[in-house]
C-alpha positions as CSV (number, residue, x, y, z in Angstrom):
1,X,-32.6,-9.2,-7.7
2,X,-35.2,-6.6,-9.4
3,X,-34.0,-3.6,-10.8
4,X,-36.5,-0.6,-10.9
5,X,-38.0,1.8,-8.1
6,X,-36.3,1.0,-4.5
7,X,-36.0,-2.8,-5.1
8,X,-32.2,-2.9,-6.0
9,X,-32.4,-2.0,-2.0
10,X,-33.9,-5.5,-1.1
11,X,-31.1,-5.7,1.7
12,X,-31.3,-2.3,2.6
13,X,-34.4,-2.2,4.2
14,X,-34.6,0.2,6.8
15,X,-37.2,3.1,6.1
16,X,-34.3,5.3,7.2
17,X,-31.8,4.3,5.1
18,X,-34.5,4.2,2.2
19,X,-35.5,8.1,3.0
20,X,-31.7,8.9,3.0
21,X,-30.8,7.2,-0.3
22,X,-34.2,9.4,-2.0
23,X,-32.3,12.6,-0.8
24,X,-28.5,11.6,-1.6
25,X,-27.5,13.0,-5.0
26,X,-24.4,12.9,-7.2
27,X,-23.4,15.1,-10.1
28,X,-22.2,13.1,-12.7
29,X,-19.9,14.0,-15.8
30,X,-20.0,10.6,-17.4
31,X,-21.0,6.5,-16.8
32,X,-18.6,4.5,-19.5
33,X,-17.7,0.7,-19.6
34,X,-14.0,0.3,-21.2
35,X,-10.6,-1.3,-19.8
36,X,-8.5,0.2,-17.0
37,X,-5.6,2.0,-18.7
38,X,-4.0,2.3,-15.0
39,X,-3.2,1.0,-11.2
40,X,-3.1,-2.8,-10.4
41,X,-5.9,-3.3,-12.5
42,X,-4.7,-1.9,-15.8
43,X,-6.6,-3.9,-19.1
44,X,-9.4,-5.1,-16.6
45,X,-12.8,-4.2,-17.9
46,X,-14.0,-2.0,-15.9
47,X,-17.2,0.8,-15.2
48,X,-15.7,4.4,-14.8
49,X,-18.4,7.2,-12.6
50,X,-16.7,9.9,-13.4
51,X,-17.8,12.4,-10.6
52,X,-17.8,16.1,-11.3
53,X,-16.2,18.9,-10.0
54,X,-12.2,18.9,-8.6
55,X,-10.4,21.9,-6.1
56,X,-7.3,21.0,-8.2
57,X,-6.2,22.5,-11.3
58,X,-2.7,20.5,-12.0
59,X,-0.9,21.8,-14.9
60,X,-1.1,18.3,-16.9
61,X,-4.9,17.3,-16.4
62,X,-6.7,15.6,-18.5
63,X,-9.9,15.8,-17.5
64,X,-10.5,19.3,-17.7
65,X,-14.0,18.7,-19.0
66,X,-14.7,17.3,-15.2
67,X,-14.4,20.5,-13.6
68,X,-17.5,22.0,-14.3
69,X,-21.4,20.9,-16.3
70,X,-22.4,17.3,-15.3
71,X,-25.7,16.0,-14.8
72,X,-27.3,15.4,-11.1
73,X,-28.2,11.5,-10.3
74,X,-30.7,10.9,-7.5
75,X,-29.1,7.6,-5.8
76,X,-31.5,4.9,-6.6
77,X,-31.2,5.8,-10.2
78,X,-27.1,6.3,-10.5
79,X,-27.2,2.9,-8.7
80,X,-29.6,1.5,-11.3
81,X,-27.3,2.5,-14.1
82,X,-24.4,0.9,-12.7
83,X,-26.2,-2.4,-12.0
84,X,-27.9,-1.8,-15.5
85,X,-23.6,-2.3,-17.1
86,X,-23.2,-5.6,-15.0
87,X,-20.0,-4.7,-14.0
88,X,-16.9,-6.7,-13.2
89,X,-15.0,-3.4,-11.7
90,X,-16.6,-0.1,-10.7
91,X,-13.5,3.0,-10.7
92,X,-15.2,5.8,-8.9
93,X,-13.3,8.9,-10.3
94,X,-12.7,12.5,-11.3
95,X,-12.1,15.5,-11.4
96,X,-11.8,14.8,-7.3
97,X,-15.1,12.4,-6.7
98,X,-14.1,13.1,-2.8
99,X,-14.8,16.8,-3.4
100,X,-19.0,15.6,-3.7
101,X,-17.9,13.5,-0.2
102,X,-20.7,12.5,1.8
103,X,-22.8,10.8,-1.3
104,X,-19.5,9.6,-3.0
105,X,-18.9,7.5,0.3
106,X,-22.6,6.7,0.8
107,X,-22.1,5.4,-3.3
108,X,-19.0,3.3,-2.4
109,X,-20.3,1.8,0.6
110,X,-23.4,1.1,-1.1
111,X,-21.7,-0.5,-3.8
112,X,-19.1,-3.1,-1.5
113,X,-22.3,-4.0,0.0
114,X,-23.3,-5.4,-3.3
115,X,-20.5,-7.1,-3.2
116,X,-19.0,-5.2,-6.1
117,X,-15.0,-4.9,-7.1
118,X,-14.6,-0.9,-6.2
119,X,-11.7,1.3,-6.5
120,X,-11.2,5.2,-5.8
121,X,-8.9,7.8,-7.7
122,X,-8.4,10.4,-5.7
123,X,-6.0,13.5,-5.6
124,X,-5.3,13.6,-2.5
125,X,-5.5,16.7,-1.4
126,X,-8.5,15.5,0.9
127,X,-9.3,13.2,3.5
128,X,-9.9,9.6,2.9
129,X,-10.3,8.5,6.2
130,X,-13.9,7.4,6.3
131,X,-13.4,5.2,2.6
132,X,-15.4,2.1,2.6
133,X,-12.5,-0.7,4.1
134,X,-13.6,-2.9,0.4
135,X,-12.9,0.1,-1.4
136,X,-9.3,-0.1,-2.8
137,X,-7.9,3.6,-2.8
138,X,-5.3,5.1,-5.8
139,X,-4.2,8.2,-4.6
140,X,-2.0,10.8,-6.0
141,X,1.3,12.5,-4.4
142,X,1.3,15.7,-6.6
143,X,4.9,15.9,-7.7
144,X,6.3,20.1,-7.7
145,X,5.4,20.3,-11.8
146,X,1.8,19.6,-11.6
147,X,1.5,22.8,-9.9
148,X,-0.5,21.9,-7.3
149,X,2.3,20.4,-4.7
150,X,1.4,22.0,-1.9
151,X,-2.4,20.7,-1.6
152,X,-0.7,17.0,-0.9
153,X,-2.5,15.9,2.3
154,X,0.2,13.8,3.8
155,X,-1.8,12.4,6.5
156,X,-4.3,10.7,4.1
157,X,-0.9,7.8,3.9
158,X,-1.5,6.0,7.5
159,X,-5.3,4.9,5.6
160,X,-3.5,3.2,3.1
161,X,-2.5,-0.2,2.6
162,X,-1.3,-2.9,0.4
163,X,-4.7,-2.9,-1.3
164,X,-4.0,0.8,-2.2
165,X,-2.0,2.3,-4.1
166,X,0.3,6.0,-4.7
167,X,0.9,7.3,-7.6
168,X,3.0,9.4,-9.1
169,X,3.2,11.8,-12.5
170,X,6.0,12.5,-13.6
171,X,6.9,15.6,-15.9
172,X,10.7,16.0,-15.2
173,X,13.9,15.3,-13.4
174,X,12.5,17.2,-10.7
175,X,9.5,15.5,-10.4
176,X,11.1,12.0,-10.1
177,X,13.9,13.2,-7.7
178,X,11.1,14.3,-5.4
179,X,8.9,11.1,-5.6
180,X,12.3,9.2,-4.8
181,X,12.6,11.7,-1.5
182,X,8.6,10.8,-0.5
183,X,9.2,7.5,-0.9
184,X,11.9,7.2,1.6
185,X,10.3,9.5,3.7
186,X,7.5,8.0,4.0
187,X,8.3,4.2,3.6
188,X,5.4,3.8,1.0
189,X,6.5,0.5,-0.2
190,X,6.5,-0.9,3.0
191,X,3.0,0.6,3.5
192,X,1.3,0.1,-0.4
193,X,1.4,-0.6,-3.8
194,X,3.8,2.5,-5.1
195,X,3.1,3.5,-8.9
196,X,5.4,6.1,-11.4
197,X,3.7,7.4,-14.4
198,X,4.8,9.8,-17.3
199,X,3.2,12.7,-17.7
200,X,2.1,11.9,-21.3
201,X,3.6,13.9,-23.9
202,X,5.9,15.8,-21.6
203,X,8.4,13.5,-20.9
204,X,10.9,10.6,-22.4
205,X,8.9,7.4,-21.2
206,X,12.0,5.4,-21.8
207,X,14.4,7.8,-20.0
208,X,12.0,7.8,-17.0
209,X,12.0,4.1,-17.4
210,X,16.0,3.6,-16.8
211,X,16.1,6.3,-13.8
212,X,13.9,3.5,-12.6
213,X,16.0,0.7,-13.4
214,X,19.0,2.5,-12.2
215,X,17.7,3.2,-9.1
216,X,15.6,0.1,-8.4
217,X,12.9,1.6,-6.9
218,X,10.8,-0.8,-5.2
219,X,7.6,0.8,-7.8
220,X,5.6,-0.4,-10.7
221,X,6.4,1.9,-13.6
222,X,3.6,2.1,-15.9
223,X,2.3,4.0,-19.1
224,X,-1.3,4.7,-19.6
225,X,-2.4,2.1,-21.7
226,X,-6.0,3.9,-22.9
227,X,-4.3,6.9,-23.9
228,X,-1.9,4.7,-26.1
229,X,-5.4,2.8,-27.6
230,X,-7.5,5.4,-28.2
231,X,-5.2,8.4,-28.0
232,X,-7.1,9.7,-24.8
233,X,-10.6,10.2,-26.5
234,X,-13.2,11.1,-24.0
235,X,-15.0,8.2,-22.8
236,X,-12.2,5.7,-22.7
């Protein structure tokens, strides 16, 4: 298929459609090709869109250079960009890339047409409802020390599904004892793929390993393997 102009839209063809994706428009922080340091597809080469722009601010972010500056992409060229990397994996994320959310769905949509591998990190705190189905969804449950607790949109759970995943950071005892709580509450291993992280830096990894162990929680406890390779430099 040709790159260039509208021609990456061969099987898109409806003037509509075409006169839509000319007016869509994303703001963009960064476009970087590295390995997944997280989820179900952690070491898997991957393209990261980092949307900008998130209604968050939780205490441990690391990604505070997403809230704000960025750089608008028309459609046809953002789409061009990505095509230009030859992805295996496409990680649409943020700052919250649902807060831009009628061209981050039209991107996703667009991109599981192509037949592309896409996954979503969201916060969230806002709907997901009208995700692409091919989109596979990792969404955080803000645990009470990231601060932002209370913007947890609990209904966003019945979308998920066991090509999805939760996540949660944890900073403390706290933090964990409350994910343990959600988790029975809501069932969510019945329902997805359930993930616990360590807030880096703030807590014992190994101590929140063994209150895993202890309890067997039906999880995946992971550590965020870019961080530990390139010591969370901007771009990896």
């Amino acid at each position: 298929m040709q790159r260039g102009g509208l021609s990456i839209y061969a099987k898109i063809n409806s003037p509509i459609i075409i006169r839509s994706l000319n007016l869509s428009r994303l703001r963009i922080t960064e476009i970087f090709y590295s390995l997944q340091g997280e989820s179900s597809s952690i070491g898997k080469p991957t393209l990261f869109v980092r949307l900008t722009g998130c209604p968050l601010r939780c205490i441990w972010c690391d990604t505070e250079y997403a809230f704000s500056g960025g750089e608008y992409w028309d459609m046809p060229a953002l789409l061009e960009k990505i095509e230009s990397f030859n992805p295996q994996n496409i990680c649409i994320t943020g700052g919250e890339p649902l807060a831009q959310l009628k061209p981050c769905l039209e991107l996703m949509q667009l991109l599981c047409k192509k037949g592309h591998n896409v996954s979503l990190e969201t916060s969230g705190s806002i709907d997901i409802s009208e995700v692409a189905p091919g989109v596979s969804k990792v969404m955080d449950l803000k645990a009470p020390d990231s601060g932002e607790m209370g913007k947890n949109l609990y209904s966003n759970i019945q979308y998920l599904n066991k090509n999805d995943e939760v996540k949660f950071v944890i900073k403390s005892r706290k933090d964990y004892d409350w994910a343990k709580m959600k988790i029975d509450q809501y069932q969510l291993s019945d329902k997805t793929n359930v993930i616990i992280s360590p807030c880096f830096g703030d807590i014992d990894e190994r101590q929140l390993a063994e209150w895993v162990i202890e309890d067997n929680l039906p999880v995946r406890f992971q550590i965020q393997m870019h961080k530990i390779l390139w010591n969370d430099v901007q771009g990896h």
